[in-house]
Backbone as numpy.savetxt, mean C-alpha at the origin, in Angstrom:
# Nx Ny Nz CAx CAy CAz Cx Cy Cz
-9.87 15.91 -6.62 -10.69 17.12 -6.62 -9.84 18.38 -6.62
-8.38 18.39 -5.93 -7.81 19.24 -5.80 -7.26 19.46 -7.25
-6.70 18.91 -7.46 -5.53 19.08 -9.11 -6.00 18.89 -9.84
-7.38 18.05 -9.99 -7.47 17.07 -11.31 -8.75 17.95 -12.01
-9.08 18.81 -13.61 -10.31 18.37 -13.92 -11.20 17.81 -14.09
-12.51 17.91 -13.88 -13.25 16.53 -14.66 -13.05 16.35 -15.94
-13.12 15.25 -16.32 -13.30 14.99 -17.67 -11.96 15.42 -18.76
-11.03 16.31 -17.67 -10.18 16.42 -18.35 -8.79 16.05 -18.41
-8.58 16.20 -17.23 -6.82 15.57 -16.59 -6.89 13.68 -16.40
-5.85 13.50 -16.08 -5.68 11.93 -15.92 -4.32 11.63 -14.67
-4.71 11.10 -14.09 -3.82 10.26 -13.32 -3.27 8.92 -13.54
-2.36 8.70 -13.32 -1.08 7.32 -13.66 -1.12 6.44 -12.27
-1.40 5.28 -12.44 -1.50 4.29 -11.22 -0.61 2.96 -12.12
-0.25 2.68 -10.99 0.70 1.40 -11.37 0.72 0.27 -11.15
-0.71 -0.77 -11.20 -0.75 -2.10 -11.44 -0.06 -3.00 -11.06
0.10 -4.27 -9.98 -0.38 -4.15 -9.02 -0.77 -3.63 -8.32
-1.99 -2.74 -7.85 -1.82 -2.04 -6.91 -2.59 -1.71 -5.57
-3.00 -0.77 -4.82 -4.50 -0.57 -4.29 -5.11 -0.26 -5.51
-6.20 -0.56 -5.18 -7.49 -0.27 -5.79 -8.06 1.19 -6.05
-8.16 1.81 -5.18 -8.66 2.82 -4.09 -8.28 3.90 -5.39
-6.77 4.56 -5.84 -6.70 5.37 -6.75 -7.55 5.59 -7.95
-7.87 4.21 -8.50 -8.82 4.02 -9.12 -10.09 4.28 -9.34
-10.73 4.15 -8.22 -11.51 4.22 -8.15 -12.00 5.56 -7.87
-11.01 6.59 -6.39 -11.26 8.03 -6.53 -10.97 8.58 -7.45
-10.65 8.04 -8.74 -10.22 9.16 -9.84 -11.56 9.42 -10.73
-11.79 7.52 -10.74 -13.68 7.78 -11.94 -14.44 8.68 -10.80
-14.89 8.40 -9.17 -15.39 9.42 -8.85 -15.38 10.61 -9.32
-14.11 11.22 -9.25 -13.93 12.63 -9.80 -13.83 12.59 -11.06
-14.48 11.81 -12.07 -14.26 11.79 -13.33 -12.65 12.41 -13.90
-11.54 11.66 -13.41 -10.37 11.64 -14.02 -10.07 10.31 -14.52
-9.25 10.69 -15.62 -9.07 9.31 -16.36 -7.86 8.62 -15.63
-7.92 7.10 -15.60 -7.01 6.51 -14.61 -5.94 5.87 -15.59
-5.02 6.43 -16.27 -3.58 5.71 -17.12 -2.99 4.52 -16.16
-2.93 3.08 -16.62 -2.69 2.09 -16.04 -1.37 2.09 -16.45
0.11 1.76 -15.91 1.42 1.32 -16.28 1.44 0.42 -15.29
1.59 -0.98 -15.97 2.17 -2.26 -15.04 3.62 -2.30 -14.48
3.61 -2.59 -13.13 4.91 -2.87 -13.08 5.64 -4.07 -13.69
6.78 -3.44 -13.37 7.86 -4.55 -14.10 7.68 -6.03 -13.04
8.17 -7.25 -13.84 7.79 -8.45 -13.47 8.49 -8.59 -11.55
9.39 -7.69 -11.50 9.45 -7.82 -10.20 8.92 -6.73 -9.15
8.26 -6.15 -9.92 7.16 -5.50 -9.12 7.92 -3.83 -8.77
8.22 -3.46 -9.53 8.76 -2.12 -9.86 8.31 -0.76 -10.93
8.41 -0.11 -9.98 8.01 1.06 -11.55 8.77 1.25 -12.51
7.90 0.87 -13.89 9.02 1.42 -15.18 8.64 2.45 -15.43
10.21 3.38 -15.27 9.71 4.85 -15.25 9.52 5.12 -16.70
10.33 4.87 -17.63 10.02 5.22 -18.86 8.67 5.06 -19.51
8.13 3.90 -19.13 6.96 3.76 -19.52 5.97 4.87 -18.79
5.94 5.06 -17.56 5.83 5.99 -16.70 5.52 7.21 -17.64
6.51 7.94 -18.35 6.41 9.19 -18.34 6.47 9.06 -20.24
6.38 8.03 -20.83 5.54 8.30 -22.35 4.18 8.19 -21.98
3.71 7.70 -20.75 1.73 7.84 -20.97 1.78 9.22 -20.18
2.38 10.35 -19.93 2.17 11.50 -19.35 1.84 12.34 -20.36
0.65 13.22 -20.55 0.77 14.16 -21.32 0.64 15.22 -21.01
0.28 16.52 -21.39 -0.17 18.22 -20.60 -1.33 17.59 -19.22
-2.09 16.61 -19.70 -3.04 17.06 -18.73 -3.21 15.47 -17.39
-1.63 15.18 -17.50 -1.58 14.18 -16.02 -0.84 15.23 -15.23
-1.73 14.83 -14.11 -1.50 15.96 -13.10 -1.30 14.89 -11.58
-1.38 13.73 -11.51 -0.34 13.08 -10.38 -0.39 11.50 -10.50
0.74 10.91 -10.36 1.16 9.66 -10.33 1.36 9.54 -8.79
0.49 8.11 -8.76 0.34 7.30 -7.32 1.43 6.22 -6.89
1.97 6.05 -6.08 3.35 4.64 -6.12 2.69 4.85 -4.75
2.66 3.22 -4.55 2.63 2.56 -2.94 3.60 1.57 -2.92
4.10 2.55 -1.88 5.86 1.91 -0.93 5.77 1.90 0.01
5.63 0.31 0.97 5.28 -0.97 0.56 4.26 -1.16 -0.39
4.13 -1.84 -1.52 2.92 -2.27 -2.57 2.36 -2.88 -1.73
0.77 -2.43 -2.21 0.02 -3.64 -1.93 -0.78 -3.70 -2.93
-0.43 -5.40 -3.52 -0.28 -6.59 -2.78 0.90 -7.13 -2.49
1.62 -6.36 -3.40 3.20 -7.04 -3.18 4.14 -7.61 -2.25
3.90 -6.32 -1.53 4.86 -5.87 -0.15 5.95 -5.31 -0.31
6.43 -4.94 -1.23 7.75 -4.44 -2.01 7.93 -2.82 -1.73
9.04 -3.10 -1.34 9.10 -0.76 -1.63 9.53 -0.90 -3.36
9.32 0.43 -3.49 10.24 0.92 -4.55 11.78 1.13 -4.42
12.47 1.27 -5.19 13.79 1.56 -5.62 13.91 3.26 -5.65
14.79 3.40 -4.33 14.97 5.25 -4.41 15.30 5.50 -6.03
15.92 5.23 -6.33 16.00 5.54 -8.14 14.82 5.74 -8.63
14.02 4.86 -8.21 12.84 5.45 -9.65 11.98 6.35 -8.83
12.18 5.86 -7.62 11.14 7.42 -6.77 11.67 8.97 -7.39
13.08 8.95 -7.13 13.58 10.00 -7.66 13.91 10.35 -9.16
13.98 9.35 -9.56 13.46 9.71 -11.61 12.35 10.42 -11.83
10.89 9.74 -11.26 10.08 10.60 -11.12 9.52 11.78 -10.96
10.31 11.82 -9.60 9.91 13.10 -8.70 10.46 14.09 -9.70
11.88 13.69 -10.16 12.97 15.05 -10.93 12.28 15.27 -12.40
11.78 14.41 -13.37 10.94 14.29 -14.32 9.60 14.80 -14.71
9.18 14.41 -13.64 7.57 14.51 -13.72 7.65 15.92 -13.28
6.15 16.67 -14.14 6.13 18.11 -13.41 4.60 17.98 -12.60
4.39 17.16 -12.26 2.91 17.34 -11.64 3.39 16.63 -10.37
2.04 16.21 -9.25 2.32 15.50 -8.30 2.55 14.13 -8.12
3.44 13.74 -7.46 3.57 12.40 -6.88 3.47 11.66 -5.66
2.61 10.99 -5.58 1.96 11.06 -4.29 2.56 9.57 -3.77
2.96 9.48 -2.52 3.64 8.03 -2.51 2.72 7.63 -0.97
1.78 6.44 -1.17 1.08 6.12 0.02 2.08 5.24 0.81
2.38 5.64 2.00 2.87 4.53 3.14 2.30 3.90 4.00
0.93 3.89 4.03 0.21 2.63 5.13 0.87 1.87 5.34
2.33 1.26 4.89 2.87 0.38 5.39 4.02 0.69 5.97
4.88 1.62 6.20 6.11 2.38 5.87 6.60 1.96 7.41
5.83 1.45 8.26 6.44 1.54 9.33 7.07 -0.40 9.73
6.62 -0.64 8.93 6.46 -2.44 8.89 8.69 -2.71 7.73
8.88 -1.37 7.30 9.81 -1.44 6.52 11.43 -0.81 6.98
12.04 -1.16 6.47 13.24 -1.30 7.17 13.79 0.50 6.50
13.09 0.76 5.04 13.04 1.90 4.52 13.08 2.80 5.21
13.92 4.18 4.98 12.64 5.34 5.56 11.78 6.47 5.02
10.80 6.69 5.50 9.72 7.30 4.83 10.68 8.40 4.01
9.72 9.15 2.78 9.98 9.90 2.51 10.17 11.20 2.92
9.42 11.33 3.73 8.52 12.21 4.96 10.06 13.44 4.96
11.08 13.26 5.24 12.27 14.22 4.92 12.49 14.96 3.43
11.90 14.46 2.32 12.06 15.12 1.12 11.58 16.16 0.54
10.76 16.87 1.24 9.59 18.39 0.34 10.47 19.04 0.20
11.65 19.58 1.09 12.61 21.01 0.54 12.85 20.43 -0.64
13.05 18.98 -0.94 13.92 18.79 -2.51 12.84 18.88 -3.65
11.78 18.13 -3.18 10.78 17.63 -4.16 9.90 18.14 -3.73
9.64 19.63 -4.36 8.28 20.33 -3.99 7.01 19.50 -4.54
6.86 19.10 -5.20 5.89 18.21 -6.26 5.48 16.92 -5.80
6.34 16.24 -4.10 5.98 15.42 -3.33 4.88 15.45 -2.28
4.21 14.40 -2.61 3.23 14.37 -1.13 3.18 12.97 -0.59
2.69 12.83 0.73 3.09 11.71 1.05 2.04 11.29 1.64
0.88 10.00 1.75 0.20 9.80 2.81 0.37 8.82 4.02
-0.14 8.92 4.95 -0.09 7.90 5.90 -1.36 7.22 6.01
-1.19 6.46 7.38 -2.75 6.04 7.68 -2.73 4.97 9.71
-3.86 5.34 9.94 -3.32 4.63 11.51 -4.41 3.79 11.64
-4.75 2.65 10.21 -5.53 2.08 10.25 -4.18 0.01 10.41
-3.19 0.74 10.07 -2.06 -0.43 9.92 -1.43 -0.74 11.07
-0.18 -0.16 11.59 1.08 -0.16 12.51 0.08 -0.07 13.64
-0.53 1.09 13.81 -1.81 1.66 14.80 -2.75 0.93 15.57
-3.22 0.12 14.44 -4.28 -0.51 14.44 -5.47 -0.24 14.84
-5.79 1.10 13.95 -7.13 1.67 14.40 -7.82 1.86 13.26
-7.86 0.99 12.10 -8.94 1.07 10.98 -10.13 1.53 11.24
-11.10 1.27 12.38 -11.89 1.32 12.66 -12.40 3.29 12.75
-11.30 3.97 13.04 -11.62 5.18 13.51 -11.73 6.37 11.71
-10.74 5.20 10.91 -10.55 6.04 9.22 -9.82 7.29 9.23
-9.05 7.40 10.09 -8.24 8.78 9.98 -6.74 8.37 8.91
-6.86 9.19 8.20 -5.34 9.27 7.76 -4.70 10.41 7.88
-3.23 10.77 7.12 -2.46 12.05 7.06 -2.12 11.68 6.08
-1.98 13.53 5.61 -0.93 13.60 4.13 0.03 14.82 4.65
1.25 14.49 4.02 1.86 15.03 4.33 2.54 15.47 3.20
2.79 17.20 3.05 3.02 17.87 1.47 4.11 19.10 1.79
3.85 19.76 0.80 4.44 21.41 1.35 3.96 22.33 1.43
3.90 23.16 1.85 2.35 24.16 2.14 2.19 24.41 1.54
2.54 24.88 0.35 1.90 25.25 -1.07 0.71 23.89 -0.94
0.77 22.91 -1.48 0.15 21.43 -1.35 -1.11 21.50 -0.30
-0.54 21.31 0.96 -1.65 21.71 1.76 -2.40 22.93 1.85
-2.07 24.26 1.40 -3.09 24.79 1.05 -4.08 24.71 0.23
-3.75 24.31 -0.66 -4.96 23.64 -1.40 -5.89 22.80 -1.16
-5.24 21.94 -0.34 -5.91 21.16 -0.07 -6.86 21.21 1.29
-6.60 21.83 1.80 -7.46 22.82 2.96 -8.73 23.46 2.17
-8.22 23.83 1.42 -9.55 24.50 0.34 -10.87 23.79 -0.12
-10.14 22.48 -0.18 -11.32 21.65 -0.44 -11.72 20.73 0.73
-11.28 20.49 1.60 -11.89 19.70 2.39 -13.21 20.27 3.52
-13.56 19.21 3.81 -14.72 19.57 4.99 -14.34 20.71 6.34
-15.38 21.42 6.89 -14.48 21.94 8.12 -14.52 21.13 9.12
-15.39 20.19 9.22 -15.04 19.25 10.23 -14.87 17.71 9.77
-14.21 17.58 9.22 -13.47 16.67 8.55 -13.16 15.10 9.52
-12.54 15.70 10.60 -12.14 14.59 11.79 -12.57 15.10 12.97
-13.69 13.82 13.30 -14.63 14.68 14.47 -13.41 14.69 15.86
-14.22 14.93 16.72 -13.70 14.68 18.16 -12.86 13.60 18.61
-14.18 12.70 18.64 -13.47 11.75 18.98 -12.89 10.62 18.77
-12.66 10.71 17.12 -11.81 10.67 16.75 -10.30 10.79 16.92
-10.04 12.20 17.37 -9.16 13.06 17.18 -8.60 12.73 18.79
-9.52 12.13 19.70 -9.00 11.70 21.04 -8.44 10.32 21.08
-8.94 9.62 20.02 -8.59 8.39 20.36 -7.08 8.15 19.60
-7.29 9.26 18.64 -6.15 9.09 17.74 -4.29 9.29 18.65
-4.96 10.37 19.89 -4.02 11.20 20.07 -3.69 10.11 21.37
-4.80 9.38 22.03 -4.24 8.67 23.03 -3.34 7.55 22.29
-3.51 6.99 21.10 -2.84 5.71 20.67 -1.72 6.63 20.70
-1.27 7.70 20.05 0.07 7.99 19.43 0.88 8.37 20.34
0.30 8.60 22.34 1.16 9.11 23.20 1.63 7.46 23.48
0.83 6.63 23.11 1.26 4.88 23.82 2.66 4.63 22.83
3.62 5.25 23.11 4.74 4.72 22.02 4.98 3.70 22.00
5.81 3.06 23.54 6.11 1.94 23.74 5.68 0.71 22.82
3.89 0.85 23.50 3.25 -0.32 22.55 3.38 -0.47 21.23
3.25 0.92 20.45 3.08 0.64 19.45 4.58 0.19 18.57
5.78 0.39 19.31 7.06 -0.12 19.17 6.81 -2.06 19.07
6.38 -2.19 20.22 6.59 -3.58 20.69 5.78 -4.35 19.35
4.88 -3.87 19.31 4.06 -3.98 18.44 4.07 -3.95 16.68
4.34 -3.78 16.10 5.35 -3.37 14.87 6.14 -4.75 14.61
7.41 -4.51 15.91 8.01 -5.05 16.27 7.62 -6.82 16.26
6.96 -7.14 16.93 6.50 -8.79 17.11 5.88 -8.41 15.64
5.31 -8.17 15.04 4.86 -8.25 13.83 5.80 -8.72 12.58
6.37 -8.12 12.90 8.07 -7.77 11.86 8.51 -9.37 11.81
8.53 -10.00 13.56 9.49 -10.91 14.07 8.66 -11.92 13.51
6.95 -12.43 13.60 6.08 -13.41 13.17 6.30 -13.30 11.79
6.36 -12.34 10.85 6.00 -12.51 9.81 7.69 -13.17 8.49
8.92 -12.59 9.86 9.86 -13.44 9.23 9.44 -15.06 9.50
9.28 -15.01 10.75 9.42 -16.95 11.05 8.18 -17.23 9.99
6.92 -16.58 9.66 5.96 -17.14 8.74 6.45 -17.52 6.87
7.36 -16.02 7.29 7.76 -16.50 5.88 9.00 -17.91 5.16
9.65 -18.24 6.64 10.64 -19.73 6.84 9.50 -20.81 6.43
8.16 -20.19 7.10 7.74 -22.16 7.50 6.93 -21.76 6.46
6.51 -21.00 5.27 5.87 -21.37 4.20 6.48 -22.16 3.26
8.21 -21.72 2.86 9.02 -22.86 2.11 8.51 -24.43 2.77
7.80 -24.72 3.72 7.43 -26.16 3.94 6.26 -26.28 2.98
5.60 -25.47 2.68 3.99 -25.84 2.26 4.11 -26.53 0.90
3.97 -27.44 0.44 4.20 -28.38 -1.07 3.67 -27.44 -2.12
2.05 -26.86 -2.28 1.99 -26.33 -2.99 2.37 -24.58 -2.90
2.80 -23.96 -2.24 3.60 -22.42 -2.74 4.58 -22.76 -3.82
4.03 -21.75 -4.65 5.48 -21.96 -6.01 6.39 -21.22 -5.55
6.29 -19.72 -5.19 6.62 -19.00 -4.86 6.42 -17.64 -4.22
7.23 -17.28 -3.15 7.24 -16.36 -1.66 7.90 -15.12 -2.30
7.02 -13.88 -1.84 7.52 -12.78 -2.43 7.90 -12.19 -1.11
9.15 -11.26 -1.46 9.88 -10.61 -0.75 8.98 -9.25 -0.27
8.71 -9.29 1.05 8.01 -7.92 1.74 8.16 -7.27 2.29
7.94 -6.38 2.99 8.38 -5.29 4.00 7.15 -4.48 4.22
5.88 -5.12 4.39 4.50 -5.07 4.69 4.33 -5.89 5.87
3.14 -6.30 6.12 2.15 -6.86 7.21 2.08 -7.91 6.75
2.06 -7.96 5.50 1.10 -9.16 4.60 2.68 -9.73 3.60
1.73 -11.05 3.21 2.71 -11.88 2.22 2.07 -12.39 0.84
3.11 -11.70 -0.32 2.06 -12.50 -1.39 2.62 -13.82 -1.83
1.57 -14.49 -1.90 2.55 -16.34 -2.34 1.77 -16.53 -3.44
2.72 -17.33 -4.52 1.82 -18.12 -5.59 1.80 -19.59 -5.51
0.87 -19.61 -6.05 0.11 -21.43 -5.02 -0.13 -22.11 -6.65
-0.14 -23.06 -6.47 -0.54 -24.20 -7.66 -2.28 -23.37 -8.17
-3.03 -23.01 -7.56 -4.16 -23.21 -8.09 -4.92 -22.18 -6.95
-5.00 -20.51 -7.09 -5.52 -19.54 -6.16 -6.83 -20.17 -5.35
-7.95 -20.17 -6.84 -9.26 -20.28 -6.47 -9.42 -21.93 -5.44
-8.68 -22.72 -5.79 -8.84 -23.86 -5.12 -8.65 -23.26 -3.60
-7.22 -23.29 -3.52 -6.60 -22.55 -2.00 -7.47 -22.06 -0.95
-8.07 -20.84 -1.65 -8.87 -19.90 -1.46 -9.98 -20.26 -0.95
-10.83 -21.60 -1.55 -11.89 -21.97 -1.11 -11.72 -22.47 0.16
-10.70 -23.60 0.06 -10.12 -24.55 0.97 -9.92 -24.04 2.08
-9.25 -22.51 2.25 -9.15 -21.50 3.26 -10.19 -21.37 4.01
-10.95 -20.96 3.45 -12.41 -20.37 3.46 -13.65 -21.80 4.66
-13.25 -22.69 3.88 -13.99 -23.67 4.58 -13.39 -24.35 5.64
-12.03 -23.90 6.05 -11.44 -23.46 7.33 -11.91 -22.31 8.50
-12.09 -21.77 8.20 -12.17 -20.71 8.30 -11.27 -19.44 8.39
-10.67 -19.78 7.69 -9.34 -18.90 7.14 -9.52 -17.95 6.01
-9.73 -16.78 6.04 -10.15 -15.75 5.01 -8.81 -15.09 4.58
-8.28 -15.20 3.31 -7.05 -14.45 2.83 -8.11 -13.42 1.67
-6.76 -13.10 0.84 -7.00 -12.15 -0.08 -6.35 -13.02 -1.19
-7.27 -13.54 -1.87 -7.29 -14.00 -3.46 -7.10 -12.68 -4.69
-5.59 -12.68 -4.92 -5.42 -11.55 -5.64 -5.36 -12.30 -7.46
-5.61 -13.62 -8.03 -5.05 -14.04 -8.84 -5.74 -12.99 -9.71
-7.16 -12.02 -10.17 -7.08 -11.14 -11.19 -6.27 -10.27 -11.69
-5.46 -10.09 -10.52 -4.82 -8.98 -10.44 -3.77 -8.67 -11.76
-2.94 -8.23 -12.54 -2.50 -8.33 -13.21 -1.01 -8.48 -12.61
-0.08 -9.57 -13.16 1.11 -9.89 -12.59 0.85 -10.46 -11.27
-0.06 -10.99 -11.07 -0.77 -11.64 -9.66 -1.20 -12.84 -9.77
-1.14 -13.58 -11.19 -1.74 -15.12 -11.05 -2.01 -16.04 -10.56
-2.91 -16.49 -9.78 -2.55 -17.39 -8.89 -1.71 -17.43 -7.60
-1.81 -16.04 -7.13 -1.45 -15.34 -5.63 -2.31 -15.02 -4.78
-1.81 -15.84 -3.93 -2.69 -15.32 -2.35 -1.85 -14.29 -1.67
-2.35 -13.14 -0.82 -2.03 -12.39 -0.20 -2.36 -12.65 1.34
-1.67 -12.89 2.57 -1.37 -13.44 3.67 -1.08 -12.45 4.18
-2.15 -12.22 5.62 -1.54 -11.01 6.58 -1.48 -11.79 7.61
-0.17 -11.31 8.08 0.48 -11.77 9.18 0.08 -11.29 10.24
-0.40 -12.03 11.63 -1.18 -12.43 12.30 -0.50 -12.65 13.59
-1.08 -12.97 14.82 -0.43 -13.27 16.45 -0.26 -14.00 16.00
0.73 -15.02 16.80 1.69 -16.33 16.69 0.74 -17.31 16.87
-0.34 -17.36 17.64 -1.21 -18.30 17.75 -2.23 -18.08 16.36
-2.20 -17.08 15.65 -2.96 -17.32 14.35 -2.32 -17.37 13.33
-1.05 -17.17 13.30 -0.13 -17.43 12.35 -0.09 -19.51 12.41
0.40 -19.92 13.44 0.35 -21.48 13.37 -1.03 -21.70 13.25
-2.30 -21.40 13.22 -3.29 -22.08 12.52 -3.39 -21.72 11.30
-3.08 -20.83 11.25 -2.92 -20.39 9.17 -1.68 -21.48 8.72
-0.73 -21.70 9.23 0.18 -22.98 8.67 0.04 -24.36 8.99
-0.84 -24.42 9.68 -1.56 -26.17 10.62 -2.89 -26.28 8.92
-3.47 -24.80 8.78 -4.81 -25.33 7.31 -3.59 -25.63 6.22
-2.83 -24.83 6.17 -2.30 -25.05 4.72 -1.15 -26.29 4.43
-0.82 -26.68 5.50 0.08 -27.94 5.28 -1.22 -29.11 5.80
-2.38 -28.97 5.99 -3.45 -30.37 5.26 -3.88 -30.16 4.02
-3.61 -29.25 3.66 -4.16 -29.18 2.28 -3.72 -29.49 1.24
């Protein structure tokens, strides 16, 4: 709503990806330019910036991907950023799960950067829907312009502020997350059918399995609910696995080694 015309500008999203860009762009009637990533799950910038024309006005990258779990390569963040003359918006809902560090230090360089967060992940407060973006005031003024005046109610804004004084926890927390989701990713090399374990630095794990929709069901009538990403493009036959307490992590590997 801020940058984009209707009907007239276009935004660049990059396949695998969230969904979500997508979808707020037809809202705002902007056209959504698809560039797939490269087979290991990277932005090709070149391709990148021949679908740019006068009227793309911001490219989306999520570092960690999801579904992937993958950051990007500072190189192509910064090909971009130096290239591109519109915005680039890089979502981190995951950024804290990664060994990376945020971008969150770059606006003096890259005025044309914005960054979002979210304290529905690390936080674990989906429930409340608050996020942050974080820009350069040029950026956020604008974007003040369009938003609601009461945007994030109360209490909201209390519950938000009590999680973020709990540091500790949310350290420890992160933390055992980080630690389950290495040992999860050891004891999946046991499972017969994973073809193959993708490298993450997310919450979640994407695996490719002999046969998604089978898996998936099989899960299901466990009662084990994943994320069946095989439409996805460069996603065939991948399940997406969020890593879980240690006691739900070994029943997610107790269904999949009977299966």
């Amino acid at each position: 709503r801020a940058f984009c015309e209707p009907k007239v500008d276009n935004v660049i999203t990059l396949p695998p990806t969230y969904g979500m860009y997508g979808v707020l762009a037809n809202i705002n009637a902007a056209e959504n330019r698809e560039v797939l990533l490269s087979n290991d799950f990277q932005p090709q910038v070149e391709k990148i910036l021949e679908a740019v024309d006068e009227n793309t006005k911001i490219i989306f990258l999520c570092s960690p991907n999801n579904p992937t779990g993958n950051t990007f390569s500072d190189e192509s963040v910064v090909y971009l950023l130096q290239n591109f003359k519109g915005l680039v918006v890089i979502d981190e809902a995951y950024i804290d799960f990664s060994k990376k560090e945020s971008w969150i230090n770059e606006f003096d360089e890259y005025p044309n950067l914005a960054i979002t967060q979210t304290l529905s992940k690390a936080y674990g407060m989906a429930g409340i829907r608050l996020g942050i973006c974080y820009a350069s005031t040029a950026i956020i003024s604008v974007l003040n312009k369009i938003k609601p005046p009461y945007n994030v109610n109360e209490l909201t804004q209390r519950k938000a502020l009590e999680r973020l004084e709990d540091k500790e926890s949310i350290a420890f927390e992160i933390e055992s997350i980080i630690t389950e989701r290495e040992a999860l990713l050891e004891v999946l090399k046991e499972v017969k059918f994973v073809k193959k374990i993708y490298p993450t630095e997310a919450n979640f794990i994407l695996i490719k399995v002999d046969d998604a929709n089978k898996r998936y069901d099989e899960l299901i009538a466990k009662g084990i609910v994943v994320r069946n990403r095989t439409t996805q493009p460069l996603c065939e036959n991948c399940l997406r696995l969020t890593v879980g307490t240690e006691q739900e992590n070994k029943k997610l590997i107790k269904a999949l080694k009977e299966l």
